[in-house]
N, C-alpha and C positions, 0 to 999 in steps of 0.2 A: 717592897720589891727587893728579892734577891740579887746583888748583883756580885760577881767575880772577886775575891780579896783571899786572904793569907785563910781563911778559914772554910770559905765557901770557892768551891771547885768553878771552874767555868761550863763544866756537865752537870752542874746542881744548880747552877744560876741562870737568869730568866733568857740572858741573852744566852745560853744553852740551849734552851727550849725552843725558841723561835722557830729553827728548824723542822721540830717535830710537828708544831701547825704548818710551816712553810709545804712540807712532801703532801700534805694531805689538801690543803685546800690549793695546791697549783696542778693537781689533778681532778679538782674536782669544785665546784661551788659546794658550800655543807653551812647548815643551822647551824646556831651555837652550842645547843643541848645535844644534837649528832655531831659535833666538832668536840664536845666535851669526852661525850660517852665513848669516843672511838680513841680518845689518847687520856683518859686520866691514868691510867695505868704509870702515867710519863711525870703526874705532880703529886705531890705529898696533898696539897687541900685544894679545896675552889677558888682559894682565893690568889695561889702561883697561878692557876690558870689564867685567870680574870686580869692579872698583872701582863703578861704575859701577852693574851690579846692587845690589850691595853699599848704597849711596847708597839706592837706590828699597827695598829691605830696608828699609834705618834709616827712613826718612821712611813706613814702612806704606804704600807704593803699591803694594808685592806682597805674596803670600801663593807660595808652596808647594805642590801639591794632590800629595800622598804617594800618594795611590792611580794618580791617574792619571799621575803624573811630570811635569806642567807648572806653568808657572807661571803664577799669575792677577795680574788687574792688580784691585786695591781703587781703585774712583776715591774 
């Protein structure tokens, strides 16, 4: 996980990113492969993304929804 230091910027690091899933799923419920496809543009590989979600997990900003297969945003 990328995070913020003397080399890596805080717009290159994960807690940078948060945001760019935060605008997208607090307007909207979205999968994770339509969550993916609509901001890779925004991470170098799958796997800042996957950190990344992972970040908004830990912090309870998302939830999961099993039935429907998306993911919600908890403001």
């Amino acid at each position: 996980m990328k995070l913020p230091n003397k080399v890596t910027s805080y717009e290159e690091s994960v807690l940078g990113k948060l945001t760019v899933l935060l605008d997208i799923l607090s307007a909207k419920d979205s999968s994770l492969i339509e969550l993916y496809l609509n901001t890779k543009q925004h991470f170098s590989d799958t796997s800042e993304f996957i950190d990344t979600v992972d970040c908004l997990f830990a912090l309870n900003k998302l939830e999961y929804n099993e039935d429907l297969e998306v993911l919600h945003y908890v403001g």
